[in-house]
C-alpha positions in Angstrom: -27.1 22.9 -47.0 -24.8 25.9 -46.6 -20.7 25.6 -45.8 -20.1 27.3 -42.4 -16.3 28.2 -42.0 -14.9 25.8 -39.1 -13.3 28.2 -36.7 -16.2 31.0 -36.1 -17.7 29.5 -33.3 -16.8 30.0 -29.7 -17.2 25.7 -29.7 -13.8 26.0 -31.0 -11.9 28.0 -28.2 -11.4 24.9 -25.7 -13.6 24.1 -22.8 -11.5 23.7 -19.7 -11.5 20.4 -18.4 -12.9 21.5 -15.0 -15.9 23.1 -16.8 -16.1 20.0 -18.8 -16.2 17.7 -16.4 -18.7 19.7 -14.0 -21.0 19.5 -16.8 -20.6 16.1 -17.2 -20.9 15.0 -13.5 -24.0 17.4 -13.8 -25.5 15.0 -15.9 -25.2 11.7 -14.3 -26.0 13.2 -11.1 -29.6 14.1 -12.8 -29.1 18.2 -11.6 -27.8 21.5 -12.7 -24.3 23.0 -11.4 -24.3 26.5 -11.1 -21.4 28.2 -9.9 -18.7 27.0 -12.8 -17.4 30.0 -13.8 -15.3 28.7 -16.4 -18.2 27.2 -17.9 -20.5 28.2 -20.7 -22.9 26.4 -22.3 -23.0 26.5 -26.4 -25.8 29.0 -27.7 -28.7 26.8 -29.9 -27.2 28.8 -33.0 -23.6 27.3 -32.5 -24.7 24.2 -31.6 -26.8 24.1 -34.6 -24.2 25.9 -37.4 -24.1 23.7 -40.7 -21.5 21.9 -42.1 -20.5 20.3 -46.0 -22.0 17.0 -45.6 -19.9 14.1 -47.5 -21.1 13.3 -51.4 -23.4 10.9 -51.8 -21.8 8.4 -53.6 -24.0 5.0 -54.5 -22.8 2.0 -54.9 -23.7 0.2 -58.2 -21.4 -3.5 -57.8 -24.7 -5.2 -57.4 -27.6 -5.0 -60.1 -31.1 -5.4 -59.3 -35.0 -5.0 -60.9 -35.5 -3.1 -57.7 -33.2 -0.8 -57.1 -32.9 2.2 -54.9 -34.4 5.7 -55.5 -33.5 9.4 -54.7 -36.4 9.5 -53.2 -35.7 7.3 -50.1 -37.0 3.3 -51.4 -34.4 0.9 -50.6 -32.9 -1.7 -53.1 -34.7 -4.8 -52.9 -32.6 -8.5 -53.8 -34.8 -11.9 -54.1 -31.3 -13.8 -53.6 -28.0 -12.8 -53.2 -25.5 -13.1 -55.8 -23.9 -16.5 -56.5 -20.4 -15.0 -56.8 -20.1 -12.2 -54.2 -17.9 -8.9 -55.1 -14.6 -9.1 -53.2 -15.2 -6.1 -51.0 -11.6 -5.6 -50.3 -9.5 -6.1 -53.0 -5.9 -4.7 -52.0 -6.7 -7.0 -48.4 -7.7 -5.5 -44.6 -8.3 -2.5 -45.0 -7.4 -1.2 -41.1 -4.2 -3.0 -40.2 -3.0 -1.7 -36.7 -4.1 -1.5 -33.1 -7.5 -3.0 -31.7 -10.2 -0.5 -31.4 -12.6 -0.9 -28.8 -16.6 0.2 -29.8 -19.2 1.1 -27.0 -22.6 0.2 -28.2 -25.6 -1.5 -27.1 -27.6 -4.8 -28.0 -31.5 -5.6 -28.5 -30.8 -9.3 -28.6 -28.6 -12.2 -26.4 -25.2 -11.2 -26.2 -23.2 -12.6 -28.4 -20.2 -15.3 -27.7 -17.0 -13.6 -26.5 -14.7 -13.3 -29.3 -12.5 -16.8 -28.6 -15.5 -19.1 -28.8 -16.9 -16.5 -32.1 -15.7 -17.4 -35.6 -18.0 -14.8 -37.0 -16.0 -12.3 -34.9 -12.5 -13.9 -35.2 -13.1 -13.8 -39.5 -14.3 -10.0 -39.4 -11.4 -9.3 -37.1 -9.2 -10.9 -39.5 -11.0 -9.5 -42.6 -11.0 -6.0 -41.0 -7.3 -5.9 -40.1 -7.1 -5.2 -36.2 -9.2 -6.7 -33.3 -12.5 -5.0 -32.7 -13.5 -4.8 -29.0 -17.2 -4.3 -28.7 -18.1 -3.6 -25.0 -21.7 -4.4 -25.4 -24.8 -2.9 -22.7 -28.2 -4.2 -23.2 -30.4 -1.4 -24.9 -32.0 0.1 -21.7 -29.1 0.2 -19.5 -27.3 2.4 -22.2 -28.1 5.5 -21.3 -26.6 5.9 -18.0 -23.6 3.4 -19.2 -22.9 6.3 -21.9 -23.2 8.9 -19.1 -21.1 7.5 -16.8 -18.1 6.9 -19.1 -18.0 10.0 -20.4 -17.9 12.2 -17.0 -15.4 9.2 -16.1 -13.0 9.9 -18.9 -11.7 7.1 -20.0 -13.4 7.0 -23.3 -13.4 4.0 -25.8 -12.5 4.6 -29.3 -16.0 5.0 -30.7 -19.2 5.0 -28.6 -22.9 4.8 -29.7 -24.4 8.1 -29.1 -28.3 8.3 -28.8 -30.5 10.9 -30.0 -30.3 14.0 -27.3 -33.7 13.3 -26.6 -32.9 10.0 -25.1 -29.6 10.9 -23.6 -29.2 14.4 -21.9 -25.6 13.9 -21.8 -25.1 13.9 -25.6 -24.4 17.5 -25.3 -22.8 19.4 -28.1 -20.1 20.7 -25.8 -19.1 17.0 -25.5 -19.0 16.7 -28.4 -16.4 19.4 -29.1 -13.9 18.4 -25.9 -13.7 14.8 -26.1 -14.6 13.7 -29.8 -13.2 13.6 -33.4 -14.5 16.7 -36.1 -14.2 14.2 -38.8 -15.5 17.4 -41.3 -11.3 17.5 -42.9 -11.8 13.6 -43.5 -15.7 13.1 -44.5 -17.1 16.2 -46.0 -17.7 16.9 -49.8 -15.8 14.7 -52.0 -12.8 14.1 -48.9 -15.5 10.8 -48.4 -14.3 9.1 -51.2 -11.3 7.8 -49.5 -14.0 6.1 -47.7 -16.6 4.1 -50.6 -19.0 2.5 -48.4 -19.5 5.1 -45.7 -19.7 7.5 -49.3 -22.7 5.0 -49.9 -24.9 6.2 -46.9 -27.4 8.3 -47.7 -27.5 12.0 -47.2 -30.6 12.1 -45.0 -28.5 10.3 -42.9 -25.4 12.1 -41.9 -28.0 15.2 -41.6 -28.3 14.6 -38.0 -24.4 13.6 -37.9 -23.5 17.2 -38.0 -23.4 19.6 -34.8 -21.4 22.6 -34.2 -20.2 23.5 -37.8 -18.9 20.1 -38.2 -19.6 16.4 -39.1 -18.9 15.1 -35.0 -20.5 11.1 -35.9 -21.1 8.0 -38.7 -24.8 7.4 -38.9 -26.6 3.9 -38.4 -28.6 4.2 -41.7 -32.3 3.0 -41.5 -35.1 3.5 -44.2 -36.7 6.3 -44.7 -40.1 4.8 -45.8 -40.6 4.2 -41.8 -42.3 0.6 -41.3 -46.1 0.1 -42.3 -49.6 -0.9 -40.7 -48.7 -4.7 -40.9 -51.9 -7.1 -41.3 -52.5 -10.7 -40.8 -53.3 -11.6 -44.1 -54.5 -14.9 -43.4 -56.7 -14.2 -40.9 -58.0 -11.0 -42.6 -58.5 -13.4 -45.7 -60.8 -16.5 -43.6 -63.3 -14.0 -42.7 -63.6 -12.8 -46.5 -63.0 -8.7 -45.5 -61.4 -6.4 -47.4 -57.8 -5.3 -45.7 -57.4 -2.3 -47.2 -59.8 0.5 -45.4 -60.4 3.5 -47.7 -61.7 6.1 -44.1 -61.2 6.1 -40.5 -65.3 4.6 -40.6 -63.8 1.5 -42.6 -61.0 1.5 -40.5 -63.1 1.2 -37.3 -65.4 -1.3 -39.2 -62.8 -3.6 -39.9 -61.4 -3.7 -36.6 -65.0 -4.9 -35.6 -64.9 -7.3 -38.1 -61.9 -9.0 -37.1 -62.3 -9.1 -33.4 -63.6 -12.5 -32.1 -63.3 -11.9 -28.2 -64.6 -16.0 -27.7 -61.4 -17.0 -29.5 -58.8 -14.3 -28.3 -58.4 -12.5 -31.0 -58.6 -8.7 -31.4 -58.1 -5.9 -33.9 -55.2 -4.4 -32.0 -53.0 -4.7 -29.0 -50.8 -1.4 -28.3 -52.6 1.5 -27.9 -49.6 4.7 -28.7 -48.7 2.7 -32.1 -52.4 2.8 -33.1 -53.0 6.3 -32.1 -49.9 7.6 -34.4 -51.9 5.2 -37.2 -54.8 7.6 -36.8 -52.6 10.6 -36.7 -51.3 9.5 -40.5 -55.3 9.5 -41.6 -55.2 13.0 -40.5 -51.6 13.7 -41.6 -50.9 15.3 -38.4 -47.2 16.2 -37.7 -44.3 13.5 -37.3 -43.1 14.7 -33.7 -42.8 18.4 -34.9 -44.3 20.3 -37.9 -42.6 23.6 -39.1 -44.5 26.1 -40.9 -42.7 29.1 -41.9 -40.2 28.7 -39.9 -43.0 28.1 -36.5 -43.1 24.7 -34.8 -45.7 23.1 -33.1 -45.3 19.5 -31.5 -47.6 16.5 -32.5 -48.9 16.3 -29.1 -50.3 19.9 -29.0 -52.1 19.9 -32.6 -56.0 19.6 -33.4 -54.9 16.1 -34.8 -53.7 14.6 -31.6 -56.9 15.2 -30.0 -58.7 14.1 -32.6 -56.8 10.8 -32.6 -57.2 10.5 -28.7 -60.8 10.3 -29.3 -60.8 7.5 -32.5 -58.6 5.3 -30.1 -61.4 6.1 -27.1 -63.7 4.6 -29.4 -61.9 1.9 -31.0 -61.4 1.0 -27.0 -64.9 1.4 -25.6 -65.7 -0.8 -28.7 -64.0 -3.8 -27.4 -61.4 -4.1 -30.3 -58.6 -3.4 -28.0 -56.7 -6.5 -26.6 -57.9 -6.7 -22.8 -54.3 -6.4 -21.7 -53.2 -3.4 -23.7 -52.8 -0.8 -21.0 -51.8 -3.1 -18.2 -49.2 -5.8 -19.9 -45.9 -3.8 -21.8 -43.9 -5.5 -24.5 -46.5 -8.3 -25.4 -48.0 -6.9 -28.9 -45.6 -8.1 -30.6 -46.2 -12.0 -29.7 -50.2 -10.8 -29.6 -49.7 -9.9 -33.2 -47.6 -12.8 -34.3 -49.7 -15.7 -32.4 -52.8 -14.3 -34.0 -54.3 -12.7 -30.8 -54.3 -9.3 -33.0 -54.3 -8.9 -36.8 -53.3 -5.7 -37.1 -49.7 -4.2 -35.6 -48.0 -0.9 -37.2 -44.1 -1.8 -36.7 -40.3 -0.6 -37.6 -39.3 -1.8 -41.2 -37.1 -4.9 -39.9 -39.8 -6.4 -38.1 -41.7 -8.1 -41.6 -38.7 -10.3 -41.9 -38.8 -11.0 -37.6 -42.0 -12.0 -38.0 -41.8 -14.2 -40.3 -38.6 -15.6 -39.1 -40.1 -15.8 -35.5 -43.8 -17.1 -35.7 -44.5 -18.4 -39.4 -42.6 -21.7 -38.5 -45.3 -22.5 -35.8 -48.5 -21.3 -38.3 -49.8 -22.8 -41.1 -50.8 -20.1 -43.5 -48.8 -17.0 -41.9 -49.2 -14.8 -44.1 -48.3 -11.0 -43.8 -50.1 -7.7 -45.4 -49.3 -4.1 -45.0 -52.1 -1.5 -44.7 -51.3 2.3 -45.9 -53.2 4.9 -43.6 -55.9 5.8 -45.2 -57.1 9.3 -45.3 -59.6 10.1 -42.3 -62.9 11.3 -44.0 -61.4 9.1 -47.6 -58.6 10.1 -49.9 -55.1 9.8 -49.1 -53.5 9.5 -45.7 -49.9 10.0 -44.9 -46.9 8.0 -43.8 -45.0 9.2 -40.9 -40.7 9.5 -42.6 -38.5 6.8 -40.7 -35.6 8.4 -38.6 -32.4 8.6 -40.7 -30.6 6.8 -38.1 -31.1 4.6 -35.0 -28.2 6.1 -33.6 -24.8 7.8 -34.1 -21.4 6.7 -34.2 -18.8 9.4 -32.3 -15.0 8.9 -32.1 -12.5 9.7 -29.3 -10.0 12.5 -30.3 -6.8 10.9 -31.5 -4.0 11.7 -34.1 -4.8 12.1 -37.4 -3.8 8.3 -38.7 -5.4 6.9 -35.9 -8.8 8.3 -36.9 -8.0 7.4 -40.5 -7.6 3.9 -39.0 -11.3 3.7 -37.3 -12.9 5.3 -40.4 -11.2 2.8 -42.8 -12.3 -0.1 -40.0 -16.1 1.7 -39.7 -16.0 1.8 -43.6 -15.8 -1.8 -44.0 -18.5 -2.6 -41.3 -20.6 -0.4 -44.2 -19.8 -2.9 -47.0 -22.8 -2.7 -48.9 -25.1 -6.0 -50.0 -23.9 -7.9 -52.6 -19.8 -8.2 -51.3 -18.1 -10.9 -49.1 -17.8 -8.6 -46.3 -21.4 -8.1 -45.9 -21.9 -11.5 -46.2 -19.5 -12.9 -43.5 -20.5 -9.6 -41.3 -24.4 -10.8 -41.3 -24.4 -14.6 -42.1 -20.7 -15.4 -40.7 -18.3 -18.4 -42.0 -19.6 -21.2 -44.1 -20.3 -24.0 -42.1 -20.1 -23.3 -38.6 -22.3 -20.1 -39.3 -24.2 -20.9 -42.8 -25.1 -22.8 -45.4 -25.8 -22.5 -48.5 -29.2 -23.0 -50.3 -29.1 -22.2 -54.0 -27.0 -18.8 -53.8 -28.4 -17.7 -50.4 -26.9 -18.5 -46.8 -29.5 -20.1 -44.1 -28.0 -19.6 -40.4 -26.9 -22.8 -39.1 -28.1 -22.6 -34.9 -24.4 -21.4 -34.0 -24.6 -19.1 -37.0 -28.0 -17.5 -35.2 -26.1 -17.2 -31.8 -22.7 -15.5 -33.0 -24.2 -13.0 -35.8 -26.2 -11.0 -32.9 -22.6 -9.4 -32.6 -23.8 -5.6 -32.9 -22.0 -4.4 -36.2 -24.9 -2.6 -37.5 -25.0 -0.6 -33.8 -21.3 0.9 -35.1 -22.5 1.8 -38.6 -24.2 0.0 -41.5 -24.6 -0.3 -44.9 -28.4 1.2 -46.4 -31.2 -0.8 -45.4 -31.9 -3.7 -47.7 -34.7 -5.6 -48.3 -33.6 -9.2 -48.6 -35.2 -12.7 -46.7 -34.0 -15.5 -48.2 -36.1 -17.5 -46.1 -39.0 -16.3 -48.1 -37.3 -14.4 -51.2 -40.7 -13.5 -52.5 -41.9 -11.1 -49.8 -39.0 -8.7 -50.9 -41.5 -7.8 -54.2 -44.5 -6.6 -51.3 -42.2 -4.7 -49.1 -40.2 -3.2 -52.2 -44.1 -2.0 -53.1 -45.1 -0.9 -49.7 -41.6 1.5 -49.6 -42.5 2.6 -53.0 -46.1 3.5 -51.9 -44.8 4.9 -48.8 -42.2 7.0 -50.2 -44.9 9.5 -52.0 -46.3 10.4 -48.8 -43.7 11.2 -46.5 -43.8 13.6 -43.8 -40.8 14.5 -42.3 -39.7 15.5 -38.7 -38.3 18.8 -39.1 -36.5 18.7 -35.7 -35.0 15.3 -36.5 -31.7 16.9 -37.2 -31.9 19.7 -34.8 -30.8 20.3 -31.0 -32.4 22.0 -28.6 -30.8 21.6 -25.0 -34.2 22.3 -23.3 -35.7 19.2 -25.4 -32.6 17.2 -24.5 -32.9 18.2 -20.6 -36.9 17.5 -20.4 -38.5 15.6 -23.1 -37.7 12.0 -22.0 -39.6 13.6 -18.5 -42.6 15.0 -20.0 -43.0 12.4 -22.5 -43.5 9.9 -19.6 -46.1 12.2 -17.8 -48.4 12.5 -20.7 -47.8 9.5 -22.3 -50.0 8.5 -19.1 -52.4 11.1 -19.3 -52.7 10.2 -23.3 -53.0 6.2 -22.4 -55.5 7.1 -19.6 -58.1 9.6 -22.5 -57.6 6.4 -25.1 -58.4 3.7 -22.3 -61.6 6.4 -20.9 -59.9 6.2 -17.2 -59.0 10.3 -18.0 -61.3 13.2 -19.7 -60.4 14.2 -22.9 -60.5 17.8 -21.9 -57.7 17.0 -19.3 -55.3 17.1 -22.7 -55.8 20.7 -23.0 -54.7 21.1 -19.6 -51.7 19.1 -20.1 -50.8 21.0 -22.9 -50.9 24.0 -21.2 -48.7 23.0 -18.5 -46.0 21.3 -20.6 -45.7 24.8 -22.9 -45.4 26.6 -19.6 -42.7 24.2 -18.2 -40.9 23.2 -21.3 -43.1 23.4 -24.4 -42.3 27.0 -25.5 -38.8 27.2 -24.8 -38.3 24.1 -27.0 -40.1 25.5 -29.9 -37.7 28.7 -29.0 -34.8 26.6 -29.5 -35.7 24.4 -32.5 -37.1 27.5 -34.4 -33.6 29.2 -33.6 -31.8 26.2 -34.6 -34.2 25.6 -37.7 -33.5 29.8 -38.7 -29.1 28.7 -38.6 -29.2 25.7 -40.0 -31.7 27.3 -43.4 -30.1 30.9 -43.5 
């Protein structure tokens, strides 16, 4: 990636506050203001200008027989290490005043901080007090608009992808939060070891305006696989690993048993993107020569809608798929499906959520075959769930947060990752051989949302079942060779930021209604044509523009 001087963009001649805040109230209001004459919006080019990303630095403290690769496969551990590296040597590494984190939560919110000895010890470990104001996932959104065209910013607040949150403008960006470019870029990140040990696919999408404006939340980027139910793939004697789209469809035949509840598949959008990796069609967007077109609008996707038809019409689709939400997952792990493509994470969830209650459980993973026979493709994970951005402040004051963010990246292997993921021995674990269990107050207090500020890479470790790490260290391995990326990953477009979330929604139904045979398939064309005419072409516009600055 190319160094872009810091102060050639018009992002860095201030934004008045009124044209700020118009914007902003703009956004939570859901319309456009016109009429701000003070008020420009950034160009796609300047929003999309390059910046030194920090030196990948990896950490080695910790050995293992399956270690991590340039490539993208994540370091694998069948226990952790009997005597832990003391992650902090010289003490707390971010004495001072509290810093207060905006972020979101997936699972029960955790105890309050005074009835919390996993959050007291990191406080203390840590230095200062950190004050997570936590929003359950799908109220985050509006929560992150409001408080910015509010203005009184926490220190550091989760910031979705712009395709999920209009207001994550790159304007904001500029006017209210930290360029941490002098303090992470190059070899200025070794000040900071752990956050040094991210990966550089992840600070990618970190970097907007000529600078580095957010941490990342690293996540693997093998993406998660076709998951099976081994066991019950394994009682009818069938093969579980399909070699075409017809063996595919066979299998899903095979293992559907409509008298006793049990079907091939229950989610109807995961299994269409499974089809789209037998055909290796485009992950989101595909850029060829520099020219983008969007998954939805390719040959590919239409093929796809019409395998899922099928695979419908043939009865191997969970009766409830298109009018119950949210329910594959238990489908999948109370053996009403066997097979359920899902995020990395989830093979240790499952386990840790519906083994206990089956004798046998027993998970697979499936690779996408290719469509006619040969090789399929895997879909690249997003670098990041999300973003970490930082309220402007004086210079020792951000060097504060980024010491405090760089020890919530302590990597596997040290006491700080232990205590931040298993708590305090005793009230929060125990220990069994070298590896902590989660006592029941241990399960309730480590839902505290560290890894939604940053992280340390992804690592596979379950010391529930330490042997499962040797098949998911293969399946990444396996993965990793046929990766297709999402060229627009780390690219902005405003239009796709405004309207995406929208359109997605429409045709999602329209794509839900081909696969269920409700909708013609020729209706797709139709759609297509109408969402390049409303906000298809100025997208591509605005990524191709973006793509052109940020490879020049």
């Amino acid at each position: 990636m190319n160094d872009t001087p810091l102060n050639d963009s018009p992002l860095r001649r201030p934004l008045s506050r009124r044209g700020f805040l118009a914007s902003a109230a703009g956004v939570v209001a859901g319309v456009t203001l016109a009429g701000c004459g003070d008020y420009k919006p950034p160009s796609t080019a300047d929003a999309n200008k390059v910046a030194r990303l920090p030196t990948y630095i990896p950490y080695k403290g910790v050995e293992t027989s399956m270690p991590a690769t340039a490539d993208g496969v994540a370091p694998a551990y069948p226990h952790y290490p009997a005597d832990p590296v003391t992650a902090f040597p010289d003490g707390p590494p971010a004495k001072g005043p509290a810093i207060t984190i905006q972020t979101l939560i997936f699972n029960p919110v955790p105890p309050p901080v005074d009835r919390n000895v996993l959050w007291q010890h990191l406080n203390k470990s840590i230095g200062c007090d950190l004050n997570f104001e936590i929003t359950p996932v799908g109220d985050y959104p509006p929560k992150f608009a409001v408080t910015i065209a509010g203005g009184d910013l926490p220190d550091a607040m989760l910031m979705l992808r712009p395709d999920q949150n209009s207001a994550a403008t790159p304007d904001m960006l500029d006017t209210l939060f930290e360029d941490l470019t002098p303090h992470l870029s190059g070899d200025n990140i070794r000040d900071y070891p752990y956050l040094a040990n991210i990966p550089t696919a992840s600070w990618a999408p970190c970097v907007r305006n000529g600078g580095i404006y957010a941490l990342p939340m690293p996540r693997p980027l093998s993406g998660g696989p076709m998951y099976t139910r081994l066991d019950l793939i394994k009682k009818r004697g069938l093969d579980p690993n399909p070699q075409s789209w017809d063996e595919f469809a066979k299998l899903c035949k095979d293992v559907t048993d409509a008298k006793h509840n049990q079907y091939a598949l229950g989610d109807s959008v995961t299994a269409w993107e499974f089809v789209m990796k037998m055909l290796s069609g485009p992950n989101k967007w595909r850029a060829e020569n520099g020219k983008f077109t969007w998954y939805f609008e390719s040959e590919e996707a239409k093929q796809a809608l019409d395998a899922v038809r099928r695979l419908t019409k043939a009865g191997v689709m969970h009766p409830d798929t298109y009018s119950v939400n949210n329910k594959s997952k238990d489908w999948f792990g109370g053996g009403q499906n066997v097979m359920r493509p899902d995020a990395p994470a989830a093979w240790n969830d499952f386990y840790t959520t519906y083994a206990p209650a089956t004798k046998g459980f027993e998970l697979g993973y499936m690779m996408a075959p290719g469509f006619d026979g040969g090789e399929g493709s895997q879909w690249q994970g997003d670098a990041n769930y999300a973003t970490l951005i930082i309220k402007k402040a004086p210079k020792a004051r951000i060097q504060q947060i980024l010491r405090a963010m760089n020890a919530l990246a302590a990597p596997f292997g040290t006491d700080a990752y232990l205590l931040r993921k298993y708590g305090v021995p005793g009230p929060d674990h125990t220990i069994k051989g070298t590896d902590p269990v989660l006592t029941p107050q241990g399960q309730a207090e480590n839902t505290l949302p560290t890894i939604f500020a940053t992280d340390a890479p992804f690592t596979l470790y379950y010391p529930a079942k330490p042997d499962i790490v040797h098949t998911q260290y293969a399946f990444q391995k396996e993965a990793v060779k046929k990766l297709i990326p999402n060229p627009a990953e780390p690219l902005y477009s405003p239009t796709d930021s405004k309207k995406s979330k929208l359109f997605g929604t429409l045709l999602d139904d329209t794509r839900k209604g081909i696969m269920q045979g409700r909708v013609p398939l020729k209706e797709w064309d139709d759609a297509m044509r109408n969402w390049r005419k409303e906000a298809g072409d100025q997208i591509r516009r605005e990524f191709e523009q973006a793509w052109e600055t940020r490879t020049s």
